[in-house]
PyMOL Python script that loads the backbone (N, CA, C, O; Angstrom):
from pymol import cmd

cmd.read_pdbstr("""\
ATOM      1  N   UNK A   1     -10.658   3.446 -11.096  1.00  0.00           N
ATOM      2  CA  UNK A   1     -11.143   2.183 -11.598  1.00  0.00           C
ATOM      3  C   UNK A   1     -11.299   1.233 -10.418  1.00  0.00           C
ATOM      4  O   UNK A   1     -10.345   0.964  -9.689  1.00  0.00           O
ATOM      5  N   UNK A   2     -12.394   0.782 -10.261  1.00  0.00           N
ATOM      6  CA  UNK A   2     -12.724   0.007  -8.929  1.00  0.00           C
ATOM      7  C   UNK A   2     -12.011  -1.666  -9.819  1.00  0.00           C
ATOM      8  O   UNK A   2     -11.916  -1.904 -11.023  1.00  0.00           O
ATOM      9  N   UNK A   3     -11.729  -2.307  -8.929  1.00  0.00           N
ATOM     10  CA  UNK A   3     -11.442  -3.899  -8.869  1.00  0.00           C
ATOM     11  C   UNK A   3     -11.862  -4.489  -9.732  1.00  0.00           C
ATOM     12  O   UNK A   3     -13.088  -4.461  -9.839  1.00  0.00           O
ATOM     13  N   UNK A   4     -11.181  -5.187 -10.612  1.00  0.00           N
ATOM     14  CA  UNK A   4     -12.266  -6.573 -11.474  1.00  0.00           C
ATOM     15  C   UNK A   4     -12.158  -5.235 -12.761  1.00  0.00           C
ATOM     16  O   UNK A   4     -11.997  -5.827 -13.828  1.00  0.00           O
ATOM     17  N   UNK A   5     -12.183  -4.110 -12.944  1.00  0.00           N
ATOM     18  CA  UNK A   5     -12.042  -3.714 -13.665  1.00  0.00           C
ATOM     19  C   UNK A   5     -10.945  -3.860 -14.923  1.00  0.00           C
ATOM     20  O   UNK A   5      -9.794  -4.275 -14.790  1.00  0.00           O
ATOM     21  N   UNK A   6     -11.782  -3.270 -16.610  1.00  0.00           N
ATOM     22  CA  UNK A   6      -9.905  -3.232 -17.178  1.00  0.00           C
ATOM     23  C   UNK A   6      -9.358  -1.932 -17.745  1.00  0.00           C
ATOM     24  O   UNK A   6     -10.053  -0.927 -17.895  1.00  0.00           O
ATOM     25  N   UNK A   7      -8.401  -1.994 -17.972  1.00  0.00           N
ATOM     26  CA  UNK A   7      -7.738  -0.978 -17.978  1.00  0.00           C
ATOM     27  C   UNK A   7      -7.304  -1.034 -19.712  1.00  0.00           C
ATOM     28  O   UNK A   7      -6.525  -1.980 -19.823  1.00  0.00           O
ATOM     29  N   UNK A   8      -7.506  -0.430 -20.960  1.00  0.00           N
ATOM     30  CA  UNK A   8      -7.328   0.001 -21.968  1.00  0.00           C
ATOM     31  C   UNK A   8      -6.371   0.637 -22.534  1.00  0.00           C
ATOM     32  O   UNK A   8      -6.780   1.637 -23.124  1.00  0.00           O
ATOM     33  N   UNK A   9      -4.871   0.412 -22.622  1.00  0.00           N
ATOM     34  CA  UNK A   9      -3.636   0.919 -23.489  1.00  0.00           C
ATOM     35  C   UNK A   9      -3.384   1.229 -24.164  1.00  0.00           C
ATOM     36  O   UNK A   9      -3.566   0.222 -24.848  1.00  0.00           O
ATOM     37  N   UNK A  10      -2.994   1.946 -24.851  1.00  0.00           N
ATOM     38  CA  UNK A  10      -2.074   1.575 -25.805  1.00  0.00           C
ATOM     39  C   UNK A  10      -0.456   1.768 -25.427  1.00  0.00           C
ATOM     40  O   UNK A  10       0.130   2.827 -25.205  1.00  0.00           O
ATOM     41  N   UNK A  11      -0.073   0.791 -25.424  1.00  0.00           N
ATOM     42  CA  UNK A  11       1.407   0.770 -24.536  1.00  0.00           C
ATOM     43  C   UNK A  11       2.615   2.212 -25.054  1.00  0.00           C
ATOM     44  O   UNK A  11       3.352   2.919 -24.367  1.00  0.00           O
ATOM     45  N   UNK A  12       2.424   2.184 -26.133  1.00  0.00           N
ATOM     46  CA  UNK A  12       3.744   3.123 -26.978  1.00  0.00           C
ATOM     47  C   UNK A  12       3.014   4.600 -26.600  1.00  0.00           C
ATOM     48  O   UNK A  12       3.483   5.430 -25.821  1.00  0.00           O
ATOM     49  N   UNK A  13       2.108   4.683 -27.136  1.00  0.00           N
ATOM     50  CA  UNK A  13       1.251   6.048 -27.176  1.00  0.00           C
ATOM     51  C   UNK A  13       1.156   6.358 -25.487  1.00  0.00           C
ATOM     52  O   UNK A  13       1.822   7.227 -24.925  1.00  0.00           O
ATOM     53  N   UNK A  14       0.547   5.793 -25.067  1.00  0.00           N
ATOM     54  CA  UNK A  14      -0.159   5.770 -23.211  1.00  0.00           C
ATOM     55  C   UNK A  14       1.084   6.183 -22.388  1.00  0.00           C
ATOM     56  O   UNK A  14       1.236   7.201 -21.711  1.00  0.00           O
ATOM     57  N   UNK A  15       2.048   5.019 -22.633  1.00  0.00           N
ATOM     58  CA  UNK A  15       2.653   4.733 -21.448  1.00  0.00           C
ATOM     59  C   UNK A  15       4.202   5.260 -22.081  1.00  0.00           C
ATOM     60  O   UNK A  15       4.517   6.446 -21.989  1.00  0.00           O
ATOM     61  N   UNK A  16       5.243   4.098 -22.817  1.00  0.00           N
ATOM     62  CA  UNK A  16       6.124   4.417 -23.181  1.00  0.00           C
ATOM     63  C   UNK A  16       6.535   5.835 -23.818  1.00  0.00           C
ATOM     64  O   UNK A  16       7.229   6.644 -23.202  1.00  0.00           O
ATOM     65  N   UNK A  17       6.103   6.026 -24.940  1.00  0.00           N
ATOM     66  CA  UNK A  17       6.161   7.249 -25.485  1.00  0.00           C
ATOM     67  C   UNK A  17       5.721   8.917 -24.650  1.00  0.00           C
ATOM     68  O   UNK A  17       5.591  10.017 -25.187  1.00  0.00           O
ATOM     69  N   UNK A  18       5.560   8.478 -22.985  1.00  0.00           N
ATOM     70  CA  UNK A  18       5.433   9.606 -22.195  1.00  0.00           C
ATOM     71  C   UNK A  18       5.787   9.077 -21.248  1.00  0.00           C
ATOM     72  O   UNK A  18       5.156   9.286 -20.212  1.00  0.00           O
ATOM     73  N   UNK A  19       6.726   8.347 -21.238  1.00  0.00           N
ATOM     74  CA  UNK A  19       7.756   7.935 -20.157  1.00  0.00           C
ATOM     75  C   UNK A  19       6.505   7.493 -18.922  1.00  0.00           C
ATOM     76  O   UNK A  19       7.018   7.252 -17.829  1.00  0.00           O
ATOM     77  N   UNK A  20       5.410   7.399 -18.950  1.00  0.00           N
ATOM     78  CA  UNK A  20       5.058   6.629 -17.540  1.00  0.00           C
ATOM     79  C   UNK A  20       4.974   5.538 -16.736  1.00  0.00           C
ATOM     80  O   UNK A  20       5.446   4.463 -17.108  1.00  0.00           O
ATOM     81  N   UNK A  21       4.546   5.640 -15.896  1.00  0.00           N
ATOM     82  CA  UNK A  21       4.526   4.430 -15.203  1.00  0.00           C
ATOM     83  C   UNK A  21       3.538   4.244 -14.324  1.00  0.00           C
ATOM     84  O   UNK A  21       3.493   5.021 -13.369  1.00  0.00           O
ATOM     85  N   UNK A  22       2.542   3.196 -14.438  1.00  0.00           N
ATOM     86  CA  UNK A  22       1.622   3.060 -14.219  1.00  0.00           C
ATOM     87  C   UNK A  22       1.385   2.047 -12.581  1.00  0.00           C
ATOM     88  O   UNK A  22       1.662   0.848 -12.531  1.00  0.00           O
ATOM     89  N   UNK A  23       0.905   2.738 -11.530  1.00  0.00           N
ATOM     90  CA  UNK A  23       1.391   1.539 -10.510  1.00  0.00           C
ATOM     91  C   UNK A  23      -0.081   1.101  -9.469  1.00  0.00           C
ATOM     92  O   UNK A  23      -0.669   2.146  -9.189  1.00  0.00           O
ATOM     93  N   UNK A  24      -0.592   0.201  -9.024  1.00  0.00           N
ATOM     94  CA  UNK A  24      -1.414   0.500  -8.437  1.00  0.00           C
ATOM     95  C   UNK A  24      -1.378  -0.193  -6.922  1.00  0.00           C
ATOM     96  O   UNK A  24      -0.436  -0.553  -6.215  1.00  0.00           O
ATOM     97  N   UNK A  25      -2.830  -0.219  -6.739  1.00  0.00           N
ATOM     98  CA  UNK A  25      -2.954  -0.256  -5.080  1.00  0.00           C
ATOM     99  C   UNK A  25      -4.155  -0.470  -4.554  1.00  0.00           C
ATOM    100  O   UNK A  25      -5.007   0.330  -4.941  1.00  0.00           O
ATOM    101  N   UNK A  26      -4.623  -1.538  -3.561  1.00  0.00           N
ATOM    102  CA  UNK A  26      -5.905  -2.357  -3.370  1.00  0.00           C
ATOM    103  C   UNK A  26      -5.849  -1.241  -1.523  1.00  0.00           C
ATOM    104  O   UNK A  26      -4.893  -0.985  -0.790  1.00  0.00           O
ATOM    105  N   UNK A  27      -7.123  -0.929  -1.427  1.00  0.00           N
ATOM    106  CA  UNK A  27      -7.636  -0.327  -0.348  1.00  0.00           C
ATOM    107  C   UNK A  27      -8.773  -1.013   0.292  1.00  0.00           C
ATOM    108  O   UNK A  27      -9.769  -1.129  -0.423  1.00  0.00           O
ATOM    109  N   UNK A  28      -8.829  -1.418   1.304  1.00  0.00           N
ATOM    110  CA  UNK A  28      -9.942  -2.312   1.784  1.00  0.00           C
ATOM    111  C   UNK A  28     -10.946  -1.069   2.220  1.00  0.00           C
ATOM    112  O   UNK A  28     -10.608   0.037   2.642  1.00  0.00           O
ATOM    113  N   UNK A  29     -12.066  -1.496   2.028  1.00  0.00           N
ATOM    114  CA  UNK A  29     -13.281  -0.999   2.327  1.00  0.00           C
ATOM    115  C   UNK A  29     -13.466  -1.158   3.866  1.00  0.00           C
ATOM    116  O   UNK A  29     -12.775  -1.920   4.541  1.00  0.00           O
ATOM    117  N   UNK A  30     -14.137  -0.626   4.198  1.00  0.00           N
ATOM    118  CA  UNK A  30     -14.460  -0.357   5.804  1.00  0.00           C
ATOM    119  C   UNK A  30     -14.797  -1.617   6.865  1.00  0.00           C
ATOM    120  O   UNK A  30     -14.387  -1.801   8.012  1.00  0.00           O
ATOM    121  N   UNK A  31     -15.809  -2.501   5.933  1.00  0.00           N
ATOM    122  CA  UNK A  31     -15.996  -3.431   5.681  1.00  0.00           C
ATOM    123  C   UNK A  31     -15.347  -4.680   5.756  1.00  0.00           C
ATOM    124  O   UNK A  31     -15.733  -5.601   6.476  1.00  0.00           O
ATOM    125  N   UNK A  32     -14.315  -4.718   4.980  1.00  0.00           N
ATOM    126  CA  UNK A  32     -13.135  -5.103   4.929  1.00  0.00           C
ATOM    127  C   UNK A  32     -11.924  -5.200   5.987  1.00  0.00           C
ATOM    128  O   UNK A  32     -11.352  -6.192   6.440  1.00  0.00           O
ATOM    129  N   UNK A  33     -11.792  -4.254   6.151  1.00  0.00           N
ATOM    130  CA  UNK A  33     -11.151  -3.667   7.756  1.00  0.00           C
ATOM    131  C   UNK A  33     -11.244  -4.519   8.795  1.00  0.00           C
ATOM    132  O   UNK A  33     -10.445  -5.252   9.378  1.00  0.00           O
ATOM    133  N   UNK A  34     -12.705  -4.198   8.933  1.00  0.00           N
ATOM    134  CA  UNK A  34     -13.173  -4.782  10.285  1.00  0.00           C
ATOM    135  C   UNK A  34     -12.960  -6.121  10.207  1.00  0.00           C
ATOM    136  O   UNK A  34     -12.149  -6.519  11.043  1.00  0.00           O
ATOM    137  N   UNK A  35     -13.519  -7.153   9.318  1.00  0.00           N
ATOM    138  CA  UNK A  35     -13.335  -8.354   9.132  1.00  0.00           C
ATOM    139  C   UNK A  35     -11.650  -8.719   8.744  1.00  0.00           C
ATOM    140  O   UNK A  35     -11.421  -9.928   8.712  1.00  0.00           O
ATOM    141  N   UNK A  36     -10.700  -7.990   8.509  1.00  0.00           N
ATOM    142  CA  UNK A  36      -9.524  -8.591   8.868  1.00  0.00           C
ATOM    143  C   UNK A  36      -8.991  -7.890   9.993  1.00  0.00           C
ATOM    144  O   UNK A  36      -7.828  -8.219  10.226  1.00  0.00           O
ATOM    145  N   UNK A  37      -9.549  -6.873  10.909  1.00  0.00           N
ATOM    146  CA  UNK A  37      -9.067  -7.086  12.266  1.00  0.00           C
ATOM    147  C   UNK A  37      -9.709  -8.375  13.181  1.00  0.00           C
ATOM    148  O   UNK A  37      -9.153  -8.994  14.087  1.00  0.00           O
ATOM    149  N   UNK A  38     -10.965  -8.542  12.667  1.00  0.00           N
ATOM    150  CA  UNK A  38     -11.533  -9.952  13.654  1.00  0.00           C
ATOM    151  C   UNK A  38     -10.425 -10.827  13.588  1.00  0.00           C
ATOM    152  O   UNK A  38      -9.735 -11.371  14.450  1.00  0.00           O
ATOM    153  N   UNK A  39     -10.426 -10.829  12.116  1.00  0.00           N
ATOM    154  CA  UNK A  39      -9.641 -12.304  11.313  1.00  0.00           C
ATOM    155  C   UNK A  39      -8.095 -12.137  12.244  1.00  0.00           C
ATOM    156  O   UNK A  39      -7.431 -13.155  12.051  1.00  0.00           O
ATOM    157  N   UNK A  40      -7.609 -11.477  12.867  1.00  0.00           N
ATOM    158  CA  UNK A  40      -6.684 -10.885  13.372  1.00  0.00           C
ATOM    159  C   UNK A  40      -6.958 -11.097  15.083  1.00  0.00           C
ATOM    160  O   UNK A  40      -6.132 -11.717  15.752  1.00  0.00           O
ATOM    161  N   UNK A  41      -7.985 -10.616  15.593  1.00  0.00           N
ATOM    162  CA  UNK A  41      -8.255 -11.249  16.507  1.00  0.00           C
ATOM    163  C   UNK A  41      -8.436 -12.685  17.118  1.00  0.00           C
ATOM    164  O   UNK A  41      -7.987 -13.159  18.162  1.00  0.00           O
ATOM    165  N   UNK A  42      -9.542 -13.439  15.767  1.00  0.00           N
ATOM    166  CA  UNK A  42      -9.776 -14.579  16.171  1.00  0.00           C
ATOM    167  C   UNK A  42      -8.528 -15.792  16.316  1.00  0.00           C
ATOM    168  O   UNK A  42      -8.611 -16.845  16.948  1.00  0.00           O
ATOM    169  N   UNK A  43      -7.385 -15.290  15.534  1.00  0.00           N
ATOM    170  CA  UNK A  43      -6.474 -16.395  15.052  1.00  0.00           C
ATOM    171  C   UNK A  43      -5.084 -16.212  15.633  1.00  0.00           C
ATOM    172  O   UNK A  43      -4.138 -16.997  15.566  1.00  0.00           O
ATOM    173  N   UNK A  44      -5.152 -14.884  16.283  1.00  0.00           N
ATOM    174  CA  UNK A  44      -3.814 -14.477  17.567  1.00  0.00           C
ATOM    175  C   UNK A  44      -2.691 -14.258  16.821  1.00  0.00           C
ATOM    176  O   UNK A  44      -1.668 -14.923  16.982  1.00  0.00           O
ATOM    177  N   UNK A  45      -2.854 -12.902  15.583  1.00  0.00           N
ATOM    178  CA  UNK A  45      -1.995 -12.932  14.515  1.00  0.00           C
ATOM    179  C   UNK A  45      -0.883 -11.622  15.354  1.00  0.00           C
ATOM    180  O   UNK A  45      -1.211 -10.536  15.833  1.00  0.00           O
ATOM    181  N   UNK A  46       0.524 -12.300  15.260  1.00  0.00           N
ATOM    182  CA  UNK A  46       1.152 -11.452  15.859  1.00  0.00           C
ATOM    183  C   UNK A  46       1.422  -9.829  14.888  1.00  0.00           C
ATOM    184  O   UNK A  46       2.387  -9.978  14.138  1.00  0.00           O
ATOM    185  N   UNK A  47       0.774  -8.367  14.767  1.00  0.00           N
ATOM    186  CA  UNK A  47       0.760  -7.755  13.571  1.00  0.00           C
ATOM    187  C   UNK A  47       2.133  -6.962  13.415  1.00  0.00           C
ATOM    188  O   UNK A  47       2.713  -6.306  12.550  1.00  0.00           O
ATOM    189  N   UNK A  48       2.347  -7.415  14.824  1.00  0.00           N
ATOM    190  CA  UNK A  48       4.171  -6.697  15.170  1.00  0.00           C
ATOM    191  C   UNK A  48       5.307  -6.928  14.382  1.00  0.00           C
ATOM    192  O   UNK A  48       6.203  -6.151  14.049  1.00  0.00           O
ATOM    193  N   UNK A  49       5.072  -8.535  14.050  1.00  0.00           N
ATOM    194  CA  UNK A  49       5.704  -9.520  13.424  1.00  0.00           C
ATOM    195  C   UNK A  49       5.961  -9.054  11.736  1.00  0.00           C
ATOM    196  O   UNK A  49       6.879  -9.486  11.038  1.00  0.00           O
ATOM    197  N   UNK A  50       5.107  -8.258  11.385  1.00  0.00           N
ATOM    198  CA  UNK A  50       4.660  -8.080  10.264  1.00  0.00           C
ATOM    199  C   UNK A  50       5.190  -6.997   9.778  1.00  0.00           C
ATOM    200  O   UNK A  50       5.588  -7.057   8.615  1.00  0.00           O
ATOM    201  N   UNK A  51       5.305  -6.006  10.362  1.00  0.00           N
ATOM    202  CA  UNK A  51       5.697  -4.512  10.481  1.00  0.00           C
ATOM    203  C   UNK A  51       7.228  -4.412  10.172  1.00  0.00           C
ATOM    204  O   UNK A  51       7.791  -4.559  11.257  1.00  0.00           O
ATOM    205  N   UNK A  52       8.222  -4.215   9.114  1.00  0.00           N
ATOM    206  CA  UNK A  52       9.207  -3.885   9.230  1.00  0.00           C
ATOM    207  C   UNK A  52       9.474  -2.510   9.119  1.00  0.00           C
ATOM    208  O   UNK A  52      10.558  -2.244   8.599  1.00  0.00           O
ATOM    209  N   UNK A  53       8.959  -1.820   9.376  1.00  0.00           N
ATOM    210  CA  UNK A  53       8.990  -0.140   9.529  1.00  0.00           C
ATOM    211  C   UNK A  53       8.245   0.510  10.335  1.00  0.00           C
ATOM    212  O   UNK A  53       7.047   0.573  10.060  1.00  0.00           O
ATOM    213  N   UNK A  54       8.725   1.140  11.493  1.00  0.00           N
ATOM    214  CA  UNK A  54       8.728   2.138  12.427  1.00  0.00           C
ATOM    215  C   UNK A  54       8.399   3.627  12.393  1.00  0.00           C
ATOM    216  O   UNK A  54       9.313   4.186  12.999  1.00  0.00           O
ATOM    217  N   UNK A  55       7.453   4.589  11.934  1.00  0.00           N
ATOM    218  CA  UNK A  55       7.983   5.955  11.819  1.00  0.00           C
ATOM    219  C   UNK A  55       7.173   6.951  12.837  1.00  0.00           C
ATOM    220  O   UNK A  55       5.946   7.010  12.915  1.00  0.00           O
ATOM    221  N   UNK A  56       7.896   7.545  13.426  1.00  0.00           N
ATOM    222  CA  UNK A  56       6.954   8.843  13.888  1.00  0.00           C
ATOM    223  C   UNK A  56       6.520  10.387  13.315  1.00  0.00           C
ATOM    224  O   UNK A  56       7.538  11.012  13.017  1.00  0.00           O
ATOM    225  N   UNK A  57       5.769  10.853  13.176  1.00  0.00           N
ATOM    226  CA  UNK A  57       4.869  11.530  12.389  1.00  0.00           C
ATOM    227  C   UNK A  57       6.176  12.787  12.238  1.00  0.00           C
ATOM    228  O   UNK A  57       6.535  13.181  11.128  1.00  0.00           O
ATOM    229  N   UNK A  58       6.609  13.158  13.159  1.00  0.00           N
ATOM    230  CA  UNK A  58       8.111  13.802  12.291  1.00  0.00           C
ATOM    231  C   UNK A  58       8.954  13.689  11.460  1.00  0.00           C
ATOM    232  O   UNK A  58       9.565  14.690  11.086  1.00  0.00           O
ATOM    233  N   UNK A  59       9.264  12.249  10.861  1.00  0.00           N
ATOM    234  CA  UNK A  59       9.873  11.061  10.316  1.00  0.00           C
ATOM    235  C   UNK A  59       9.008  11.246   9.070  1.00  0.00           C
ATOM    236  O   UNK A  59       9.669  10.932   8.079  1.00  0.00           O
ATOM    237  N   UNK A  60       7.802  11.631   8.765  1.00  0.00           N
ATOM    238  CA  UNK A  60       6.986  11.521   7.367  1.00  0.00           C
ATOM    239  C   UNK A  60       7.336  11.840   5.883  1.00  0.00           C
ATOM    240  O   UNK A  60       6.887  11.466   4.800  1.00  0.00           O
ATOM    241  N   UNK A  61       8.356  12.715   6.296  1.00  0.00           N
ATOM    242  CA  UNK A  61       9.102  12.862   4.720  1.00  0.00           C
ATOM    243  C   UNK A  61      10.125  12.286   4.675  1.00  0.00           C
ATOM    244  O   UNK A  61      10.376  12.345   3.471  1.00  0.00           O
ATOM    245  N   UNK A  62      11.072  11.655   5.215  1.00  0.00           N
ATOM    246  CA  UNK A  62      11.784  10.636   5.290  1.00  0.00           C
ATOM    247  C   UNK A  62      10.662   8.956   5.136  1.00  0.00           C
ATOM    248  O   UNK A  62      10.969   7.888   4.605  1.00  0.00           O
ATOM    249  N   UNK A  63       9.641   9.275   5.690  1.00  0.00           N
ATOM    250  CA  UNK A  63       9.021   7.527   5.045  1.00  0.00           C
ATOM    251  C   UNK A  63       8.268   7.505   3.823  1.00  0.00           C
ATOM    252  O   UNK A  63       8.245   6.436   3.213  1.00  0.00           O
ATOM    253  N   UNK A  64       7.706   8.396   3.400  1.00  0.00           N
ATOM    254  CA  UNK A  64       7.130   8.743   2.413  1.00  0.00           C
ATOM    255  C   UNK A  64       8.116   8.645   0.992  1.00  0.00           C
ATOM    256  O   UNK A  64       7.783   8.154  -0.086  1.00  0.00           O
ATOM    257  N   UNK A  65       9.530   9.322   1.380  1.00  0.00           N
ATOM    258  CA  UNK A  65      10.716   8.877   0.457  1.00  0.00           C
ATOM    259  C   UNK A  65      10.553   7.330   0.294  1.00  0.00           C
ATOM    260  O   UNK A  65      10.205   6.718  -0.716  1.00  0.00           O
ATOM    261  N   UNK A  66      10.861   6.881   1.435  1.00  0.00           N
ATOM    262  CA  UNK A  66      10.888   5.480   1.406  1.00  0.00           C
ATOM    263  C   UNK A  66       9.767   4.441   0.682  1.00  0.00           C
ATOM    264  O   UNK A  66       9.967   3.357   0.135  1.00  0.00           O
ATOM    265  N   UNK A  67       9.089   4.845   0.794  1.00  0.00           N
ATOM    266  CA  UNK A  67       7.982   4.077   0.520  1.00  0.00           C
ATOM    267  C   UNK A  67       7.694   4.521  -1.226  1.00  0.00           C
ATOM    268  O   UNK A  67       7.149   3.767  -2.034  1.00  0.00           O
ATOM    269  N   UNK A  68       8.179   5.835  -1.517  1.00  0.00           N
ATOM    270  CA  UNK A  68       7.953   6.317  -2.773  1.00  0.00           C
ATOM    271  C   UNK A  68       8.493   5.380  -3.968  1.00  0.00           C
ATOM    272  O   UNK A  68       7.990   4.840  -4.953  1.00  0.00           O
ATOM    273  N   UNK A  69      10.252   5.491  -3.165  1.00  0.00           N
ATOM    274  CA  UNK A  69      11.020   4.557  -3.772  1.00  0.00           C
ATOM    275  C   UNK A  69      10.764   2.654  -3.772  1.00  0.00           C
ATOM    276  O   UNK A  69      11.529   1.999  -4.480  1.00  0.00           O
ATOM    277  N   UNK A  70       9.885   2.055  -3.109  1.00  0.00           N
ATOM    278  CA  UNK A  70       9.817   1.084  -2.916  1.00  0.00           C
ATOM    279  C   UNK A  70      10.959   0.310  -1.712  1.00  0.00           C
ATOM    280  O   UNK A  70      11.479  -0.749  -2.063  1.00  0.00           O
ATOM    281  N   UNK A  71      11.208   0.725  -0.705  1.00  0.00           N
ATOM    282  CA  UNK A  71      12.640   0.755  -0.319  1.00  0.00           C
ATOM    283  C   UNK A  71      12.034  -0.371   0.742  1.00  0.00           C
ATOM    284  O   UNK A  71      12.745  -1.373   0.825  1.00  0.00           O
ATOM    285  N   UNK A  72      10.963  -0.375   1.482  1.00  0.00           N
ATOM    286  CA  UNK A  72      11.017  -0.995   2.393  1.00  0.00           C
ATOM    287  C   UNK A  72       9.683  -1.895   2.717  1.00  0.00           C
ATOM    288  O   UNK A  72       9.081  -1.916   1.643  1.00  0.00           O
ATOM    289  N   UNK A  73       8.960  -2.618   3.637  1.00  0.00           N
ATOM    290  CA  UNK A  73       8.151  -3.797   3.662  1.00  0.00           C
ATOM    291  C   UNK A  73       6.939  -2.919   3.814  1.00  0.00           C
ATOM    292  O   UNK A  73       6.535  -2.113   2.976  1.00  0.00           O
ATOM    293  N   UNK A  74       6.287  -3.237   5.265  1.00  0.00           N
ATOM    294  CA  UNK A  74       5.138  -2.812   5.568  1.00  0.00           C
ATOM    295  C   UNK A  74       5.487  -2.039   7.057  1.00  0.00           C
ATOM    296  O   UNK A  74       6.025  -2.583   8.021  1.00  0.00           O
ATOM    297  N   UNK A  75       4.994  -0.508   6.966  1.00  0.00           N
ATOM    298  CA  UNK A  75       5.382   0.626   7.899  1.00  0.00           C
ATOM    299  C   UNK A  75       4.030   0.992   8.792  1.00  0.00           C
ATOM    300  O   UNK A  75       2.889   0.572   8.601  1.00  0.00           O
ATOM    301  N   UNK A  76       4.446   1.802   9.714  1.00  0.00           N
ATOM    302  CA  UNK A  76       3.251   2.180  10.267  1.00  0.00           C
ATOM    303  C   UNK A  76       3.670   3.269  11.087  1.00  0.00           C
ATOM    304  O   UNK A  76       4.841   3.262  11.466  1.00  0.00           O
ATOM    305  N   UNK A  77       2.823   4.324  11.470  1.00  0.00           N
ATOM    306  CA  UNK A  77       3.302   5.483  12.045  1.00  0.00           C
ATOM    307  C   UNK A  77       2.872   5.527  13.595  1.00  0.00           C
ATOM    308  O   UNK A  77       1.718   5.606  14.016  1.00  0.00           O
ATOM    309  N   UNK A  78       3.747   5.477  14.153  1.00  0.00           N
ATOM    310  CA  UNK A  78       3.146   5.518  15.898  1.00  0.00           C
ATOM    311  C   UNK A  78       3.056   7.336  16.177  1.00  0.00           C
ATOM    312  O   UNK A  78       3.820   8.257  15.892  1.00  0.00           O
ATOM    313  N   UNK A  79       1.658   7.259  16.901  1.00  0.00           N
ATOM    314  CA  UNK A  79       1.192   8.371  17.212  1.00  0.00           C
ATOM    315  C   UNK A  79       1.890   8.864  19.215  1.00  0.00           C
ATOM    316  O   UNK A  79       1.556   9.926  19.741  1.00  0.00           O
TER     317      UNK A  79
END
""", "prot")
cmd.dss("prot")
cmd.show_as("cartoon", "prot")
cmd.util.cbc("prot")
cmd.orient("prot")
């Protein structure tokens, strides 16, 4: 379901009555990207500052836990 879209329930039947849980998640377009790295450039945004998670690509099932569970802020994987 793209953005601005709606989404149609029935809460008991859908969701409750099969135990789910429904969660979502906004992905910027390419588009998008670029214009908040400018926006990032132009305004001297520290992105370090921002980052409370560290992982290296060995570390991926240990952050992936993390992140599954909701455990921690905003991560990033150094190559």
């Amino acid at each position: 379901m793209a953005v601005g879209g709606n989404l149609n329930v029935d809460a008991m039947k859908d969701l409750i009555g099969k135990q789910r849980t429904v969660m979502g998640s906004y992905t910027f377009s390419v588009v998008d990207m670029k214009e908040c790295a400018r926006f990032i450039a132009r305004h001297g945004v520290d992105v370090d500052k921002l980052l409370t998670d560290h992982w290296r690509l060995e570390q991926a099932d240990e952050a992936y836990r993390r992140f599954d569970g909701q455990a921690g802020g905003k991560g990033i994987f150094l190559f």
